[in-house]
C-alpha positions in Angstrom: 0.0 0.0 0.0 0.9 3.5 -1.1 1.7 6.5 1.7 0.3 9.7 1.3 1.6 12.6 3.2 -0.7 15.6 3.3 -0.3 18.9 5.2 -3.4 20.5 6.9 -4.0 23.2 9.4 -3.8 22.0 13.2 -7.2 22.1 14.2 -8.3 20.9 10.8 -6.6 17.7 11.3 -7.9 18.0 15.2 -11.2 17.8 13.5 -10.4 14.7 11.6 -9.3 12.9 14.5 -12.0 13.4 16.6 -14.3 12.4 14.2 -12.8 9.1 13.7 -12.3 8.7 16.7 -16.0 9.0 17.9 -16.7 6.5 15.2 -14.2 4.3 16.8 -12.2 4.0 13.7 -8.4 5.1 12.7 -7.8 8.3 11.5 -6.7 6.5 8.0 -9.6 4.6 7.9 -12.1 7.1 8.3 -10.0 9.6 5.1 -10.0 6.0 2.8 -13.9 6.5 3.6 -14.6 10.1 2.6 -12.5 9.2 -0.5 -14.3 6.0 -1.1 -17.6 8.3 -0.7 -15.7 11.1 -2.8 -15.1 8.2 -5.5 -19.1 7.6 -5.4 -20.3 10.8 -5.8 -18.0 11.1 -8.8 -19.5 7.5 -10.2 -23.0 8.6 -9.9 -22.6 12.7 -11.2 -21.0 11.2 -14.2 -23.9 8.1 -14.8 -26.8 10.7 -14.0 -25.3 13.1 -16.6 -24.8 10.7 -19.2 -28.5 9.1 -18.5 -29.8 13.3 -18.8 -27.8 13.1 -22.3 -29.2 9.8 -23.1 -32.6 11.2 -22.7 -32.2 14.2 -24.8 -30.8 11.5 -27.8 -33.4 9.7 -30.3 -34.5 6.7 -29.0 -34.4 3.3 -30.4 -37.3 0.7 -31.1 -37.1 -1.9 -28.1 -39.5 -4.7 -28.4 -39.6 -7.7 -26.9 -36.9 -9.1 -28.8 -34.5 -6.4 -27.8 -35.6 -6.7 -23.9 -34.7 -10.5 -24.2 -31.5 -10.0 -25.5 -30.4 -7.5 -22.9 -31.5 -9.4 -20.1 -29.8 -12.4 -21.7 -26.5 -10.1 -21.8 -27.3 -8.8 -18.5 -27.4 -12.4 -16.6 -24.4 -13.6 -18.7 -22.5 -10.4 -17.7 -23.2 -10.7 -14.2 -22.2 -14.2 -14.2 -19.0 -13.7 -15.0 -18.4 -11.4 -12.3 -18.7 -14.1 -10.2 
C-alpha cells in the first residue's frame, strides 16, 4: 500500500481525528472513507449526466426481442463477475 503525506491546518486535522475517533475507527480509515464516498459521488454525477444526455438523444425501437437480449446479456455479464 501506497503513503500519502498531506499537510493540513492543526485544528483541521484536530477535527479529523475526533471524528474518527467518535466513530471508533483510525484516523486512516475514516479519510479511505470520505475518499471512497468522494469516489461515489464522482461515479454517480458522471452516470446521471450521461443518463440526462441519453434522454435528450433519439430513442431506439425496443420490443420484446430487444428486452430479451439485454437481459440475456445482463445475466451472462453478471455471471462472470462471479
Amino acid at each position: 500500500m501506497a503513503t500519502l503525506t498531506i499537510t493540513l491546518p492543526d485544528e483541521e486535522l484536530e477535527n479529523l481525528e475526533k471524528v474518527a475517533e467518535f466513530r471508533g475507527i483510525a484516523l486512516d480509515q475514516y479519510i479511505r472513507g470520505l475518499m471512497t464516498d468522494a469516489r461515489k459521488r464522482d461515479v454517480k454525477a458522471a452516470l446521471d449526466a450521461e443518463l440526462l444526455r441519453r434522454m435528450d438523444s433519439p430513442g431506439i425501437p425496443a420490443g420484446k426481442k430487444f428486452w430479451d437480449d439485454l437481459k440475456r446479456e445482463v445475466i451472462v455479464e453478471r455471471e462472470s463477475r462471479k
